[in-house]
Backbone as JSON, one array per atom type, in Angstrom:
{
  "sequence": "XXXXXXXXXXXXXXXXXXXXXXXXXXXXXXXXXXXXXXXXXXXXXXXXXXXXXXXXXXXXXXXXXXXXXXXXXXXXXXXXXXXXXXXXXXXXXXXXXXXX",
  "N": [[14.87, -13.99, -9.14], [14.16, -14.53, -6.23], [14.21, -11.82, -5.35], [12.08, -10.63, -6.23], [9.95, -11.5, -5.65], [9.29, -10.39, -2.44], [8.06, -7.87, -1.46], [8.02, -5.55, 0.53], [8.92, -4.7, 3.49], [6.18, -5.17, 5.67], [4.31, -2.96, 7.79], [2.95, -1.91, 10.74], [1.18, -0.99, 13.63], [0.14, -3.09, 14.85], [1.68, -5.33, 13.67], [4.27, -4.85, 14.06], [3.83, -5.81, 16.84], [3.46, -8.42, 16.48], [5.85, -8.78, 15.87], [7.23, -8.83, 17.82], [6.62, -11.46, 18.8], [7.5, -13.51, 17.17], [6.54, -13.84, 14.76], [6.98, -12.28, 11.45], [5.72, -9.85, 9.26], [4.9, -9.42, 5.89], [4.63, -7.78, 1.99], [3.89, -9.42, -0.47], [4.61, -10.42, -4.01], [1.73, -10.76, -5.94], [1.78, -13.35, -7.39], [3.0, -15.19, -6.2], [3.48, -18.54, -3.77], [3.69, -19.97, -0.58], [5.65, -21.63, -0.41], [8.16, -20.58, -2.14], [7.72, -17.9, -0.49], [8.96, -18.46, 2.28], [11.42, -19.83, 0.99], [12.35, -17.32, -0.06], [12.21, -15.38, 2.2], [13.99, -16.69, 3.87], [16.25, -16.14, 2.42], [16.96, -14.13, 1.82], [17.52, -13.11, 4.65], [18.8, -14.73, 5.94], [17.59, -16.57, 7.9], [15.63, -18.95, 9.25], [12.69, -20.25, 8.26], [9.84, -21.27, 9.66], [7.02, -21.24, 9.76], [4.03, -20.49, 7.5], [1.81, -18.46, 6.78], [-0.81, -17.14, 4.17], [-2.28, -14.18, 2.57], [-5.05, -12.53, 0.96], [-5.61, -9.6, -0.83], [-8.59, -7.55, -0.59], [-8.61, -5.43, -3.03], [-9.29, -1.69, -2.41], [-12.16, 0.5, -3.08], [-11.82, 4.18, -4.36], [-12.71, 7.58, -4.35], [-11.41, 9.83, -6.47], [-9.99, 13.33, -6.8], [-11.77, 16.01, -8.23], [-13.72, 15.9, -10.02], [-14.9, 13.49, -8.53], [-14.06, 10.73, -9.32], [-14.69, 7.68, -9.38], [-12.14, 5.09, -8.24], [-10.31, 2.3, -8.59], [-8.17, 1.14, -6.71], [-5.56, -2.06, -6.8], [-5.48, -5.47, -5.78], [-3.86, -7.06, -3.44], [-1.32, -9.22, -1.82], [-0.81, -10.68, 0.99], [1.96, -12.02, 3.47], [2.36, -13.74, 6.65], [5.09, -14.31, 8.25], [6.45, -17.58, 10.62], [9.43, -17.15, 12.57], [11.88, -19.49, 13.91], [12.65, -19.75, 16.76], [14.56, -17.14, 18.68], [15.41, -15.86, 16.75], [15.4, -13.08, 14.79], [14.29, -10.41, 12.57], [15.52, -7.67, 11.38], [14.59, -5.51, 10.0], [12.39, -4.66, 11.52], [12.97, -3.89, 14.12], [12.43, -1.5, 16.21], [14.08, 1.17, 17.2], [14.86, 3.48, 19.95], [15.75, 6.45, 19.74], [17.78, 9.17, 21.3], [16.64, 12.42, 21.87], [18.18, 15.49, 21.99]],
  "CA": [[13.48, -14.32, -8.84], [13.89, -13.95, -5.23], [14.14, -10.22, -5.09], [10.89, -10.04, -6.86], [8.62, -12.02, -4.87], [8.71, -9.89, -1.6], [8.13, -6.05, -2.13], [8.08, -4.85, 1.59], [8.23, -5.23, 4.77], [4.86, -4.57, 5.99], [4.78, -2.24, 8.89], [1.8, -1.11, 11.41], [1.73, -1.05, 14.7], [-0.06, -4.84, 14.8], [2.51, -6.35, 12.74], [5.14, -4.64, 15.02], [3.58, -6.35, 18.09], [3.52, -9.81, 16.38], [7.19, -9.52, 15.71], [8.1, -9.8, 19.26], [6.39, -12.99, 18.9], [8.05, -14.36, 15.82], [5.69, -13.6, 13.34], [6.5, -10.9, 10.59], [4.31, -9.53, 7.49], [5.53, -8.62, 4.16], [3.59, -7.41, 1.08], [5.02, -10.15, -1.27], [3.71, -10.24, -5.01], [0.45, -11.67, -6.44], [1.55, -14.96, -7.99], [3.98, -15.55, -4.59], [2.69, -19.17, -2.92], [4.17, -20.37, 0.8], [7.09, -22.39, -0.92], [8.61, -19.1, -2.68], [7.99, -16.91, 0.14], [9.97, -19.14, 2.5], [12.62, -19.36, 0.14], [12.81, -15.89, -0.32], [12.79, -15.08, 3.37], [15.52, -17.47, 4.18], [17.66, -16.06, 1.19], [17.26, -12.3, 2.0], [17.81, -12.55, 6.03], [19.39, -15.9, 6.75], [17.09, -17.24, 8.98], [14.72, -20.47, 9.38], [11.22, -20.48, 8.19], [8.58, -22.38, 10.14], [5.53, -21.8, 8.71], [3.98, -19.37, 6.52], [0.53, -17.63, 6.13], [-0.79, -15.8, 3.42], [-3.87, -13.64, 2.34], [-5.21, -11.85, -0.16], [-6.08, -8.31, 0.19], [-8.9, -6.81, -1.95], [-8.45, -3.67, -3.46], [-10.27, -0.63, -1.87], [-12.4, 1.92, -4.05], [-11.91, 5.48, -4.04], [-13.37, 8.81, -5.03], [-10.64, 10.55, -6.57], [-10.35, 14.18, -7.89], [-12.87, 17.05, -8.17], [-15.23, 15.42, -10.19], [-15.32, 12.68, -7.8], [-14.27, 9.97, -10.37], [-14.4, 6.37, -8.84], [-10.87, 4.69, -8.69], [-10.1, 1.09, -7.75], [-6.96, -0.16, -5.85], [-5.59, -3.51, -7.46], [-5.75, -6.62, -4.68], [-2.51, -7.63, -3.16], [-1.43, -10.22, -0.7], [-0.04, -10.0, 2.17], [2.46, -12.79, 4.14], [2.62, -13.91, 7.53], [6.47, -15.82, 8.52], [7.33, -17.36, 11.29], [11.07, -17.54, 12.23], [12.87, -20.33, 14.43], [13.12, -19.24, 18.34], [15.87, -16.52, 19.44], [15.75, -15.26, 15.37], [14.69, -11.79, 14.13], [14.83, -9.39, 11.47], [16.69, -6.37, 11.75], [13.72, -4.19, 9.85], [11.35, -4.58, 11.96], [13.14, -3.55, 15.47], [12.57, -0.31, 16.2], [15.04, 1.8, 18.27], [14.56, 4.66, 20.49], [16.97, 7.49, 19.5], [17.31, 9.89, 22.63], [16.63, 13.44, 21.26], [18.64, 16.32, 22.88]],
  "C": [[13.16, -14.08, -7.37], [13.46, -12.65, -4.7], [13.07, -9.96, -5.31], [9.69, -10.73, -6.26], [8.38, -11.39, -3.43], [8.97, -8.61, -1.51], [8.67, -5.68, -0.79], [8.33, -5.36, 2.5], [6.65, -4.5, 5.28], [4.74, -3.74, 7.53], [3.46, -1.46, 9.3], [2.46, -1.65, 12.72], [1.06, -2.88, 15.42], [0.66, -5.51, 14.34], [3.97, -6.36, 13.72], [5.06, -5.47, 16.44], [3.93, -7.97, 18.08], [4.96, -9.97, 16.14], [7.81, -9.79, 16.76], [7.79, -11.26, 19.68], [6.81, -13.67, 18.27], [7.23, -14.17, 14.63], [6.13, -12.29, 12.47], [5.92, -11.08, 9.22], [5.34, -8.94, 6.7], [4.27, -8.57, 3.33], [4.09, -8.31, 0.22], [3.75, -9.88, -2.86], [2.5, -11.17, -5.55], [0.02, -13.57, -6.46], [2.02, -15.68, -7.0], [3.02, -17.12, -4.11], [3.91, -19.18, -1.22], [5.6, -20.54, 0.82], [8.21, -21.05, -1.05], [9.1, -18.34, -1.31], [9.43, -17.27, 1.26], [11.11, -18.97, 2.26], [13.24, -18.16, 0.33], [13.57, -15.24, 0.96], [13.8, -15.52, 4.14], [16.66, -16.83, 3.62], [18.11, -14.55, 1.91], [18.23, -12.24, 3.32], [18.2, -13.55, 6.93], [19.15, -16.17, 7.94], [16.01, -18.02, 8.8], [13.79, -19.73, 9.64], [10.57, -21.52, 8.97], [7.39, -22.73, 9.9], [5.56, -20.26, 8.02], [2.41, -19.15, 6.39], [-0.03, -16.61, 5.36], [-2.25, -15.53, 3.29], [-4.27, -12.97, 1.62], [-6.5, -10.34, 0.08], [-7.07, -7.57, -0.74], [-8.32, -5.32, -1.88], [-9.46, -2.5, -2.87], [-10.77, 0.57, -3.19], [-12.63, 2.83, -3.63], [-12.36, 6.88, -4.71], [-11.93, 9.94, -5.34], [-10.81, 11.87, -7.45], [-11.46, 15.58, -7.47], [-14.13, 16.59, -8.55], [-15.74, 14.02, -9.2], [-15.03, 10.92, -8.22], [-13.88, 8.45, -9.39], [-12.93, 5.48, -9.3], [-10.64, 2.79, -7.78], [-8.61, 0.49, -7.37], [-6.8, -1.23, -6.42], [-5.43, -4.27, -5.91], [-4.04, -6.73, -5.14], [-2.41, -8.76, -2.21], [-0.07, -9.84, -0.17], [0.52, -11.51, 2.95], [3.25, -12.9, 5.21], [4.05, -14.91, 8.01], [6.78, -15.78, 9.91], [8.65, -18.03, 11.64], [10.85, -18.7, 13.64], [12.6, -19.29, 15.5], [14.22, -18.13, 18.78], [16.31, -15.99, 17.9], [15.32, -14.33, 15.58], [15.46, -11.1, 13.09], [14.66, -8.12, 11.77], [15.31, -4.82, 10.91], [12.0, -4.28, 10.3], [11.66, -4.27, 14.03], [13.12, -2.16, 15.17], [13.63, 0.33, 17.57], [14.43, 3.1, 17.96], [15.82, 5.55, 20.56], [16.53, 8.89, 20.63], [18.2, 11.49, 21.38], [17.35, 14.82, 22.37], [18.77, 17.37, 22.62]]
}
């Protein structure tokens, strides 16, 4: 049940900024509440939850195609964690690989 409540890590360059603060985003699934996510994020990356914010993302509609045919995106949600002091998770550091 764990595995299935958080799909992603969520990854822009705003989400990147908040992780040097302690905060990271995931895409977790629909039915997901606070409790769960928590859970989950503790289990995966053995580290202390502190709080938890979530949100719900509508779906965007789009014109797909030749004929133009209207398409709708399903709504997801999206959750904010943050860790304990002097924690982080490992997919959300980015390293600079020196190109030669």
């Amino acid at each position: 049940m764990i595995g299935n409540i958080i799909i992603r890590p969520f990854l822009t360059e705003k989400t990147l900024t908040l992780a040097t603060k302690g905060w990271y985003t995931f895409v977790v699934e629909i039915f997901a509440n606070k409790y769960t996510v928590a859970h989950a994020v503790e289990e995966l990356y053995g580290v202390k939850v502190i709080d938890v914010r979530m949100i719900r993302m509508p779906g965007k509609t789009k014109h797909v195609g030749k004929s133009r045919v209207t398409v709708e995106a399903k709504e997801w949600k999206k959750a904010m964690v943050e860790l304990q002091k002097g924690q982080s998770i490992d997919a959300f550091q980015l390293t600079k690989e020196k190109t030669t």
